[in-house]
N, C-alpha and C positions, 0 to 999 in steps of 0.2 A: 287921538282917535277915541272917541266917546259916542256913546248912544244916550239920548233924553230916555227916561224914565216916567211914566205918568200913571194913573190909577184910572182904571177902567169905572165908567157910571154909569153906562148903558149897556142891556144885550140886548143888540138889535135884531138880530136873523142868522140861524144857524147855516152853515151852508152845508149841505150835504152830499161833500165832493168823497168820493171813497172812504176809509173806516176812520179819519182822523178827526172828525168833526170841527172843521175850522168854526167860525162865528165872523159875519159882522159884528163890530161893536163900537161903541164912542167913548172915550176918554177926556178926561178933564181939562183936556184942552181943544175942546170942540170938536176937535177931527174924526174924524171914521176911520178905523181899521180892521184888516182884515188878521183874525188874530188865531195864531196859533198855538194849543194850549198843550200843557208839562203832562196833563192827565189823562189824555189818549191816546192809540195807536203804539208806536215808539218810543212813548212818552221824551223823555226828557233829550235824549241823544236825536230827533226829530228837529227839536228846537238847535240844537249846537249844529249838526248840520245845515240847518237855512239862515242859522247866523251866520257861520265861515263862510258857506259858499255865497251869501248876499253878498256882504265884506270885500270876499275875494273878486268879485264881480265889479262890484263897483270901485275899488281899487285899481283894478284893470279899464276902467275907462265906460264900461258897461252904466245904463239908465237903469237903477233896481229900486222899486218904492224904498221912502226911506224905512226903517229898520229902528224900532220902537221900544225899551222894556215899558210891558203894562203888566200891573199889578192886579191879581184879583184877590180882594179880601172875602171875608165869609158872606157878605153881606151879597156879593156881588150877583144876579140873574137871580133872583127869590122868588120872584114869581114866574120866570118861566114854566109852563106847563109840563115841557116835557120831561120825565123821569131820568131817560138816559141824558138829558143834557145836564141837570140837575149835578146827577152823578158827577157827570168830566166836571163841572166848576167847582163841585166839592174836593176832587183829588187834584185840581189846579191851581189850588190858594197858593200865591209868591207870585214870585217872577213868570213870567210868560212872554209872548214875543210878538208883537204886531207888525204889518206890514200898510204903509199908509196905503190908503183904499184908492184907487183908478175908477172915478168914479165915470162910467160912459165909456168906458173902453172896451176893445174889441180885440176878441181873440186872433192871433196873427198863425196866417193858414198858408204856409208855401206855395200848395199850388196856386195862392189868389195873389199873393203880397209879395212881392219881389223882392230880393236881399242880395248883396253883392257880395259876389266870392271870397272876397277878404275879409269880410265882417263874420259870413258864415264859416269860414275856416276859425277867425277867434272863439265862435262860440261854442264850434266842436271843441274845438282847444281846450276851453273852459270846462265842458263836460267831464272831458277823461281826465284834466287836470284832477278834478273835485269826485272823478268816476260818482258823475250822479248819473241815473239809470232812467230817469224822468223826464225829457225831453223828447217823445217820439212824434211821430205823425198823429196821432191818436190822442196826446197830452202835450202837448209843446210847450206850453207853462211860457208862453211869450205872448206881451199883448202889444197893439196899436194904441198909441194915447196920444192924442193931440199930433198927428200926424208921427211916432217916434215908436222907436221897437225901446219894450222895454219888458227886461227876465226878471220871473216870477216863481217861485217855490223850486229851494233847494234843498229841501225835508228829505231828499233820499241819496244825496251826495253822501259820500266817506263813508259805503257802506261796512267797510272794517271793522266799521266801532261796535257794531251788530253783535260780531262774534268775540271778538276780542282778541283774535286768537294771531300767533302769525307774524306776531307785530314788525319783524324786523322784514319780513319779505312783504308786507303790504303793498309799501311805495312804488315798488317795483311789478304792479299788476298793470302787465299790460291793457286793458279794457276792453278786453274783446266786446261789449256788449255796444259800445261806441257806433255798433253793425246796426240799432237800432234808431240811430238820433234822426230828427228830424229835416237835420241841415244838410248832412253826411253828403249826397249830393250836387248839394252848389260848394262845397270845401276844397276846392280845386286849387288852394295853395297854402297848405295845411305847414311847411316847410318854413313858407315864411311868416305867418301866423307866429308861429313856435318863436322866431328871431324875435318878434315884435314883443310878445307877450313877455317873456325870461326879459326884456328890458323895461317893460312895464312895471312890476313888480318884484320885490328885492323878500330875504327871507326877514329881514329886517322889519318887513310890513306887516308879514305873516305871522311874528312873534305876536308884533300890537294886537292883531284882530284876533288872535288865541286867548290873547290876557283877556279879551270883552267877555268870555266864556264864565258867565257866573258860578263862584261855589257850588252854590243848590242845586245848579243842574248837573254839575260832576258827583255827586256824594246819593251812593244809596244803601238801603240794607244789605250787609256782610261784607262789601266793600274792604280791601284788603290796601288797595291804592289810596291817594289821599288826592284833594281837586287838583294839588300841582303838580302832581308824578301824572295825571291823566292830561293836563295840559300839556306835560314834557313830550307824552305820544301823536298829541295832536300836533306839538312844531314839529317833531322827529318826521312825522308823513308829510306832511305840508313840505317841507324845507329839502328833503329827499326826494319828493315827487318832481320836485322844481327842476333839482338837478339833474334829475332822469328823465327830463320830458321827454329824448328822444324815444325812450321805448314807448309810449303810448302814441307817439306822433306815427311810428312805424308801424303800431298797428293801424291807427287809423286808416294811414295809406293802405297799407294789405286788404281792408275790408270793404275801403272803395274800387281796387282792383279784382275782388270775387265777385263785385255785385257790376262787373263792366263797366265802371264809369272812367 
């Protein structure tokens, strides 16, 4: 389980979706991607989030652009104009993280796009697995591409690492926020979802895609941990959540039984 590496040579267009200022941009191997950078918003722990939960997603069977390190050197956006972009690629030199770019694709809208019960129950699943908090009605982070659903930005999964606090009762959050997902809805077999998924993925998998979690992004000023003992916490929730899936499978049921479904 590896990820290509390449160096960014173009910045093409910032995008201006809430305060993390993604970018189009093209890398040395022609392609376009959508990249998200170590030096804004959440910085670093942003990035380790949309790595594990891409990971974990496509893992599971799931369609997720592929999943890129891009390099930016000092050189990188020189002439951009804008000061605050300026800014994010100065504090972004190293590793950063692209997502191959969906070029002509279209946001995928519930009430318009139809999704079958079993696939929207895996993707609840997937949510409270990863408790990412970014999938509502309002941001669904799922597009249409070439007729195919395919999940996009997992930048606010594993919100834990946020505080850092807790560690050992993490895993065991039930998700109540799951009240807000998008799909919640059509999840109407969320039971069996949970069987399907715990056989998809082993913790064996989940070790791999922790180790893709570069040094540079675990290590920062006053740091008292070291990148591996921060790894150790990210298999420790991963690999315990797994185990525990019934308790967020339970809440999700509860929270489609408040809301009458």
């Amino acid at each position: 389980m590896e990820l290509r590496k390449q160096e960014l040579t173009r910045y093409i267009l910032p995008l201006r979706e809430g305060g993390s200022l993604p970018a189009l941009a093209e890398a040395d191997d022609g392609f376009r991607y959508v990249v998200k950078f170590r030096g804004a918003g959440h910085g670093s722990k942003a990035l380790v989030a949309e790595l594990v939960g891409g990971m974990v997603a496509k893992s599971l069977g799931f369609k997720v652009p592929e999943l890129v390190f891009l390099n930016v050197d000092s050189r990188f956006g020189i002439t951009e104009p804008d000061e605050e972009v300026q800014d994010l690629l100065r504090a972004s030199e190293g590793l950063n993280l692209g997502l191959h770019f969906l070029d002509r694709s279209a946001t995928m809208d519930p009430s318009v796009n139809q999704i079958d019960e079993l696939t929207a129950s895996k993707i609840v699943w997937l949510d409270a697995f990863l408790t990412n908090v970014d999938r509502t009605r309002l941001n669904t982070n799922m597009l249409i591409w070439h007729g195919e659903l395919w999940l996009i930005d997992h930048g606010a999964s594993l919100y834990f690492h946020h505080s850092w606090r807790n560690l050992d009762k993490a895993a065991l959050d039930p998700f109540p926020y799951i009240k807000n997902h998008a799909l919640l809805s059509r999840a109407t077999r969320l039971e069996e979802a949970d069987k399907l998924m715990r056989q998809a993925i082993t913790p064996r998998t989940l070790s791999h895609i922790v180790d893709l979690i570069p040094d540079e992004w675990l290590t920062a000023e006053g740091d008292t941990e070291t990148p591996a003992q921060k790894r150790e916490v990210y298999r420790r929730f991963l690999t315990d959540r797994l185990k525990n899936s019934s308790i967020f499978v339970k809440q999700a049921v509860h929270e489609r039984e408040l809301l009458g479904l």
